[in-house]
C-alpha positions as a printed NumPy array, in Angstrom:
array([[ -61.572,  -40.939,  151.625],
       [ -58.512,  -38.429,  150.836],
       [ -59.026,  -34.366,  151.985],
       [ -60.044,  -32.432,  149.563],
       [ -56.538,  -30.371,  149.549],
       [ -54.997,  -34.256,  148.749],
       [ -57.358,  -34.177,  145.774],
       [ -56.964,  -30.628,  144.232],
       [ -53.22 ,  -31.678,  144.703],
       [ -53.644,  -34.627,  142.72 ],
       [ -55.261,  -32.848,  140.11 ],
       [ -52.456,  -30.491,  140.224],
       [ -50.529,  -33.271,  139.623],
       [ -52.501,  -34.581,  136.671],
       [ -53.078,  -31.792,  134.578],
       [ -49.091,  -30.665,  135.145],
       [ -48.13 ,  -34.511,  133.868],
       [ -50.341,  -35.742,  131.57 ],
       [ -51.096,  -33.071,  128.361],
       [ -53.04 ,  -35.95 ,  127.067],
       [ -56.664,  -36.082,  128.914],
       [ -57.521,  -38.667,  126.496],
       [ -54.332,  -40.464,  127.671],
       [ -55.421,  -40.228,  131.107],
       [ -58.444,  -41.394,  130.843],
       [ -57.449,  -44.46 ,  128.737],
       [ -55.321,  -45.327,  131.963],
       [ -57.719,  -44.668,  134.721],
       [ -60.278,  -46.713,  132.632],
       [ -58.089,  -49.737,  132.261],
       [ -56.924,  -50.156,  135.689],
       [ -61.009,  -51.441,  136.786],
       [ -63.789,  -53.583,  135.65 ],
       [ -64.656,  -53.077,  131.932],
       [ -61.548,  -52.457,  130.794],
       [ -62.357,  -53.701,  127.77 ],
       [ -64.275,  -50.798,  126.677],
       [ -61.307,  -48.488,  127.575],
       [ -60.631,  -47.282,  124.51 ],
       [ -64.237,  -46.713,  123.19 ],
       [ -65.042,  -44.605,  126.835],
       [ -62.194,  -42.551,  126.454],
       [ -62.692,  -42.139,  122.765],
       [ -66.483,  -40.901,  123.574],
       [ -65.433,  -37.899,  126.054],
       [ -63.65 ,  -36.413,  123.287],
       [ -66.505,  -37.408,  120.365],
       [ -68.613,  -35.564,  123.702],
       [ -66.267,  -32.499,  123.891],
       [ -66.49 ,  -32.174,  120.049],
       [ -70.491,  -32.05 ,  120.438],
       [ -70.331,  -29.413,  123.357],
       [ -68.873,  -27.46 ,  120.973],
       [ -71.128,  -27.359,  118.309],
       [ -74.212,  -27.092,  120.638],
       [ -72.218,  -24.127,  122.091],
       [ -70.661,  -22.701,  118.863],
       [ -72.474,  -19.197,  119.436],
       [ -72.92 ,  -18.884,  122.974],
       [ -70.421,  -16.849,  124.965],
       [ -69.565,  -20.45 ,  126.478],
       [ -68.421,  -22.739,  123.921],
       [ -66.783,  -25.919,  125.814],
       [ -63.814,  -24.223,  125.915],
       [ -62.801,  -25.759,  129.721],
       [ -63.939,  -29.165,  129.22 ],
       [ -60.844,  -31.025,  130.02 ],
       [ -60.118,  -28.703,  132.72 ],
       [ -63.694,  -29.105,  134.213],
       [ -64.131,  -32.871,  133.817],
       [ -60.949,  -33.509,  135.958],
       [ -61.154,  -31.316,  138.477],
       [ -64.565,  -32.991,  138.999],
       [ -64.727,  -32.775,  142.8  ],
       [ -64.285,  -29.   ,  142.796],
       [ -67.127,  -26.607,  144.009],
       [ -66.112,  -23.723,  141.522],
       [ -66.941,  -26.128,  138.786],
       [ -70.921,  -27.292,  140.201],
       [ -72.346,  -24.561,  137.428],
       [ -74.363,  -25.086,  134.669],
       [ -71.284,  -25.826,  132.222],
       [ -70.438,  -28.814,  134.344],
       [ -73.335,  -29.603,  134.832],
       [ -73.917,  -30.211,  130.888],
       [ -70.63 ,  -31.301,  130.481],
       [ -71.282,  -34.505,  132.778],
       [ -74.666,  -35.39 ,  131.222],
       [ -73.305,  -35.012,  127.841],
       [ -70.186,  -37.339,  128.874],
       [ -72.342,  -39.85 ,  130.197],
       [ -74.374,  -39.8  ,  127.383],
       [ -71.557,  -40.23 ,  124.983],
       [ -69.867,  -42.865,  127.425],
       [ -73.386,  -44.946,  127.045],
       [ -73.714,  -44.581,  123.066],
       [ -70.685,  -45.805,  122.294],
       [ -70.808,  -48.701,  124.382],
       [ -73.82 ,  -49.791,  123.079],
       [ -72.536,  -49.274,  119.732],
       [ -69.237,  -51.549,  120.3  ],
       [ -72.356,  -54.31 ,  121.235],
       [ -74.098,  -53.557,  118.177],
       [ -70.481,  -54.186,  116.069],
       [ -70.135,  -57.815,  118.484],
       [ -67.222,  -56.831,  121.114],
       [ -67.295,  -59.825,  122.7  ],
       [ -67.013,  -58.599,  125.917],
       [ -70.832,  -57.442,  125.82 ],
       [ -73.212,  -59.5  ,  128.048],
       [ -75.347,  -60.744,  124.747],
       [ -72.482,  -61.777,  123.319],
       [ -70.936,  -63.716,  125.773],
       [ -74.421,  -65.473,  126.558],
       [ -74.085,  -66.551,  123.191],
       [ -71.376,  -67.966,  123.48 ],
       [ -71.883,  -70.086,  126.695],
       [ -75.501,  -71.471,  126.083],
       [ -75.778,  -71.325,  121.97 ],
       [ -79.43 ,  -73.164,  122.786],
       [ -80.827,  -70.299,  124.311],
       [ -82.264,  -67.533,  122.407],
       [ -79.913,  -64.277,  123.141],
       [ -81.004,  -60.706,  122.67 ],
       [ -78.405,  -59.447,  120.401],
       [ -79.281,  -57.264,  118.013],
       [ -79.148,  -58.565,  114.576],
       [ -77.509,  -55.763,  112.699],
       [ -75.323,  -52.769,  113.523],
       [ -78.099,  -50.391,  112.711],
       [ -80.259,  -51.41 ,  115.615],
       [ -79.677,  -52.683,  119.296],
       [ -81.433,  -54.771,  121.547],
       [ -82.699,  -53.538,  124.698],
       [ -80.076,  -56.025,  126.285],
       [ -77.728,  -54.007,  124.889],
       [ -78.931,  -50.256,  125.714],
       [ -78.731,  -52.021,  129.164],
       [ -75.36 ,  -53.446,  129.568],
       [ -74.126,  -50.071,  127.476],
       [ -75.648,  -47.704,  130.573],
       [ -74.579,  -50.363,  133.212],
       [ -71.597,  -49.768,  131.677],
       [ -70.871,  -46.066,  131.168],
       [ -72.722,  -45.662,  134.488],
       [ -69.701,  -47.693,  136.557],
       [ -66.905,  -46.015,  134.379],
       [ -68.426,  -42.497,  134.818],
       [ -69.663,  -42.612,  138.623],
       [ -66.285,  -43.98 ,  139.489],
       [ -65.045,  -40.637,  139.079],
       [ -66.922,  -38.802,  141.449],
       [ -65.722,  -41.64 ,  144.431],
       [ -62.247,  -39.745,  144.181],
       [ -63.18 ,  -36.511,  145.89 ],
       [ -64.634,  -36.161,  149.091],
       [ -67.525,  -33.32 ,  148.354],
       [ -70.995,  -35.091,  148.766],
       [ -72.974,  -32.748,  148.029],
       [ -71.205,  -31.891,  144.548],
       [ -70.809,  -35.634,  143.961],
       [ -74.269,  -35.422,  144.382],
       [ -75.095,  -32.885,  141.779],
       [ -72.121,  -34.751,  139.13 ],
       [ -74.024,  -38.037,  139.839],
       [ -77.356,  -36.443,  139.424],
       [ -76.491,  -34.667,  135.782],
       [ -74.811,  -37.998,  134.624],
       [ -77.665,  -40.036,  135.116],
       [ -79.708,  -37.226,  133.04 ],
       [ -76.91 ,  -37.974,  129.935],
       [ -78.402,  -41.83 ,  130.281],
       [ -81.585,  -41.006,  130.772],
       [ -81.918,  -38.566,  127.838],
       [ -80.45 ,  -41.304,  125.67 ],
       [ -82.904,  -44.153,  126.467],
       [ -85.787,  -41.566,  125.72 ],
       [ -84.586,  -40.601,  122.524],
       [ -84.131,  -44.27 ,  121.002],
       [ -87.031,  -45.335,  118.667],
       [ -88.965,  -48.757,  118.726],
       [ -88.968,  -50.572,  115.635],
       [ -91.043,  -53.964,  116.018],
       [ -91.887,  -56.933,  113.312],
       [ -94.531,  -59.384,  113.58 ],
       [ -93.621,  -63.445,  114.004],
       [ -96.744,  -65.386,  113.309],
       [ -98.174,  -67.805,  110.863],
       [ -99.917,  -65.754,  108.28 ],
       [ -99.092,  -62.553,  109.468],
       [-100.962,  -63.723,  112.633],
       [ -98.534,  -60.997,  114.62 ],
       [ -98.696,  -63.727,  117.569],
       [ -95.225,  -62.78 ,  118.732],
       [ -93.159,  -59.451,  118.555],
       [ -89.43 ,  -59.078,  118.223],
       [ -88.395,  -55.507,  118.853],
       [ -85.452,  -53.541,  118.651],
       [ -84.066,  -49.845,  119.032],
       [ -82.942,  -46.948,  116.947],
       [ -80.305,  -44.938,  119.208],
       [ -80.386,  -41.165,  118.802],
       [ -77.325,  -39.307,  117.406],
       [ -75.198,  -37.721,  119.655],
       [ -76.189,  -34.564,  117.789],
       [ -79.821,  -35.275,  118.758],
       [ -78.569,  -35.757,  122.722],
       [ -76.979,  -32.705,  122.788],
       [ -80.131,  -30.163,  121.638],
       [ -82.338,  -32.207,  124.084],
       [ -79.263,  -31.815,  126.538],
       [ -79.035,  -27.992,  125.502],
       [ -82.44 ,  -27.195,  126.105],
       [ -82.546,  -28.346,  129.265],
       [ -79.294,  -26.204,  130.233],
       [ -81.227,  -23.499,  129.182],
       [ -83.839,  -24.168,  131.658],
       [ -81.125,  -25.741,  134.592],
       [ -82.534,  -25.304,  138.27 ],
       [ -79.988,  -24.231,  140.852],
       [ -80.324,  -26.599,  143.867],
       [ -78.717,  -26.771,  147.964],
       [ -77.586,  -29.77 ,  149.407],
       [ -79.6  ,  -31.396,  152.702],
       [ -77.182,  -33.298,  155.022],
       [ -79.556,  -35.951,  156.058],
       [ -80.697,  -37.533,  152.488],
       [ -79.6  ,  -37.551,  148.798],
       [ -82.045,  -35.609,  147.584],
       [ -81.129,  -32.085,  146.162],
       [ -83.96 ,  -29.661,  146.584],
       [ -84.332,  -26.403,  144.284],
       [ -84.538,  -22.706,  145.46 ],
       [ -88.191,  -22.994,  145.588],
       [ -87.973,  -26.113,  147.987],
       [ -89.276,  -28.468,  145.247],
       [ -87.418,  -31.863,  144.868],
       [ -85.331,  -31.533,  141.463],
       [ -86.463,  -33.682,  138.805],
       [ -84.735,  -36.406,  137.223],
       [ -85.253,  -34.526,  134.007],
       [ -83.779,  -31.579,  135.288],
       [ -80.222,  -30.174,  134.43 ],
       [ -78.846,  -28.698,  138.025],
       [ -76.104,  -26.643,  139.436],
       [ -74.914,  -25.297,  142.855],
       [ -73.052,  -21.796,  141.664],
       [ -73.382,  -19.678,  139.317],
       [ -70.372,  -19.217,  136.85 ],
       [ -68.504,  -16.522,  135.458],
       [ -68.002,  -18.562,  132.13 ],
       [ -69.121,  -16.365,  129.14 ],
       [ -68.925,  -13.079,  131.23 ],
       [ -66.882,   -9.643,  129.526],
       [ -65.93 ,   -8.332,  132.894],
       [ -62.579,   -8.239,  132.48 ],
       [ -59.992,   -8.599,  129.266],
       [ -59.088,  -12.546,  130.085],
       [ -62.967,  -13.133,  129.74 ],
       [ -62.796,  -10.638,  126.359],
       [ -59.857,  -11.726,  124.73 ],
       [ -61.884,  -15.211,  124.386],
       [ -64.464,  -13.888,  122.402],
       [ -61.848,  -12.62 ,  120.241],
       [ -61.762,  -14.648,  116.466],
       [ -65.552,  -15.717,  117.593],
       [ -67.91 ,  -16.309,  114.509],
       [ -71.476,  -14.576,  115.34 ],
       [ -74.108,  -13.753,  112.865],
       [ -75.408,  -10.06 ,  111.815],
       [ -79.179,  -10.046,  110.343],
       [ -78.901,   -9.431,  106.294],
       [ -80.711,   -6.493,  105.315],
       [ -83.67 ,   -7.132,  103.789],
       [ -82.64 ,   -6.346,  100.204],
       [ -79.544,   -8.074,  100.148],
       [ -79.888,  -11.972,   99.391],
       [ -77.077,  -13.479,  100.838],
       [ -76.013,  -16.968,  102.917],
       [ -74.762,  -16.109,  106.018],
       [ -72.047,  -18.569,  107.686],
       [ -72.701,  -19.546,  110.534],
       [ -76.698,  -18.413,  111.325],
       [ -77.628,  -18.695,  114.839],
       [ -77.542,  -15.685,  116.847],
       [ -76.077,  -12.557,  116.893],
       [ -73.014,  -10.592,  117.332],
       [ -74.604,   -8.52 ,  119.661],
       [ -73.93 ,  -11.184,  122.555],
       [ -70.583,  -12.4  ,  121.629],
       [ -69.266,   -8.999,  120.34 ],
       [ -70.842,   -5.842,  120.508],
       [ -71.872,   -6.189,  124.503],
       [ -68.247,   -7.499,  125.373],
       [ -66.876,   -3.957,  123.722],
       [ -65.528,   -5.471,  120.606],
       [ -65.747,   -4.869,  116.95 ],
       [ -67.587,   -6.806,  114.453],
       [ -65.8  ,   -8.004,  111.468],
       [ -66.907,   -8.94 ,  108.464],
       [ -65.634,  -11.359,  105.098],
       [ -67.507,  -11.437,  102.25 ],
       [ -66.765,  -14.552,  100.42 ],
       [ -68.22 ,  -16.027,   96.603],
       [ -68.896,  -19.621,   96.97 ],
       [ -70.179,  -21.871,   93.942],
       [ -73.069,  -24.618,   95.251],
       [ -75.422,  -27.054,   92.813],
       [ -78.744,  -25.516,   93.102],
       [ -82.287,  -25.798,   91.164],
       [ -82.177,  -29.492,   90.793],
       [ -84.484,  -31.434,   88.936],
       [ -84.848,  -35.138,   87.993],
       [ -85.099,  -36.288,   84.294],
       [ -86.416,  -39.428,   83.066],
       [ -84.429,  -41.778,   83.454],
       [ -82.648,  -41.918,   85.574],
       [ -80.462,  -38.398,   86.918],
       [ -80.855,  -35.436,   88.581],
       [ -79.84 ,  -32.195,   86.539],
       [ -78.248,  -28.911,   88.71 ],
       [ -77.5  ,  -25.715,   88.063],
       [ -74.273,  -24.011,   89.391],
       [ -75.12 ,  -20.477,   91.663],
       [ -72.873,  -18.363,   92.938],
       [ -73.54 ,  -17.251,   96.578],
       [ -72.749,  -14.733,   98.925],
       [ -71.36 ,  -15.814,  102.265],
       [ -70.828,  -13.059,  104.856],
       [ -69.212,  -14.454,  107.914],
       [ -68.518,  -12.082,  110.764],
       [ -66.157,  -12.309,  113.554],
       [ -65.504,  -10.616,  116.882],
       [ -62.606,   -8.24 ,  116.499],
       [ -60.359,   -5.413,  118.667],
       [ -62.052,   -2.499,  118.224]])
């Protein structure tokens, strides 16, 4: 196993030669097993980034670092909370998309190629692209689960290998939970003798908030020498359910002007007063976190925007709207 100094060298390395993370990944992915699914992996931790954004979009945190952070994976400044999301949303994304290429027939998947070797035998594939088979939810986290883990066998930090490995097997777990059974009878005359069942997968979208929420309530754990189990503040075993983290970052903080100047062009939202009836762009929180607490101003453009409203259906067969004009207020963070 290389030093750690070796390894943050490497990285150095990395990051100095390859602008392209997505490029880098596409190579480290096609020099082991599954290379097949190179593309669609490396494809999913950017589809992943994109997500951490939007689940982020009006925190102080937005997913700014997640190139940085998912390389220099070994590294204890990065076993916070941020990484600790940004792993189990990887993973997650990893998973999905694999399953998804089995869904569209990459011949590569295990259903497939059962199929193809012993056309006698009935083969859990799923019949449309809409739905998968629990075959293939398997083979997709068998999948992502050897492409991500494989990472964390470059550093030599156990105990925040520990705490990647633990995070990106809450991504895959999160997934499976989310996916919805949809099951048909077989039978003569609706006797409902036999079942044939297959799976809805949850957006990405729908990953993320369950992903998020759990972020919100991460537990910070220490390491124990003797076993693989990491054990929270309070002494209690950490779930498998549970986001965790080993430090506490400095990610989203206004202590200084670096950690300012990246609020800076943020969109935020102001409360409307009560007798103004406007849309405000975006709507989640308020500038009070992203601006006015981080000593910068709060600007404001007020914008007319045209949008169908007051629709109705008439016989037969179309649906009639009205054009409204709306006000849209969006508010940024600013230089005082």
């Amino acid at each position: 196993m290389r030093s750690l100094s070796v390894w943050l060298f490497t990285i150095i390395l990395i990051t100095t030669l390859t602008p392209c993370f997505h490029c880098w990944l596409q190579e480290y992915f096609q020099s082991g097993k599954y290379n097949a699914f190179t593309d669609a992996a490396s494809k999913a931790f950017q589809i992943a980034a994109e997500e951490c954004q939007k689940q982020f979009k009006y925190d102080r945190w937005n997913c700014a670092n997640w190139n940085e952070a998912l390389l220099r994976i070994q590294t204890p400044h990065f076993a916070n909370k941020q990484s600790g999301f940004m792993h189990a949303m990887a993973s997650a994304a990893v998973s999905l998309s694999i399953i998804e290429e089995c869904m569209n027939g990459n011949d590569e998947c295990i259903c497939v190629n059962k199929a193809k070797k012993d056309t006698s035998r009935e083969i859990a594939c799923s019949p449309s692209s809409q739905t998968a088979s629990i075959d293939e939810i398997r083979f997709g986290i068998k999948v992502a689960a050897h492409l991500i883990d494989s990472l964390e066998i470059l550093g030599n930090e156990s105990f925040i290998r520990k705490i990647n490995t633990h995070n990106t097997i809450l991504g895959r777990t999160t997934l499976k939970r989310l996916k919805q059974k949809d099951c048909k009878c077989q039978g003569a005359s609706g006797s409902c003798t036999q079942k044939v069942c297959w799976y809805r997968l949850p957006t990405l979208s729908q990953i993320g908030k369950k992903l998020k929420s759990k972020y919100n309530r991460a537990k910070k754990v220490r390491s124990n020498e003797h076993s693989n189990t990491l054990y929270k503040t309070n002494n209690n075993v950490a779930g498998k359910m549970e986001l965790v983290y080993a430090l506490k970052s400095k990610h989203g903080e206004c202590s200084n002007d670096t950690h300012k100047d990246r609020m800076l062009g943020r969109e935020c939202f102001i409360k409307p007063m009560p007798s103004v009836e406007v849309h405000y762009q975006p709507s989640r929180t308020s500038c009070q976190t992203l601006c006015t607490s981080c000593n910068l101003a709060v600007e404001e453009v007020t914008t007319i925007v045209s949008k169908r409203c007051q629709c109705k259906f008439e016989y037969c067969c179309r649906v009639k709207c009205e054009i409204c004009n709306v006000t849209v207020i969006t508010s940024t963070c600013s230089k005082m």
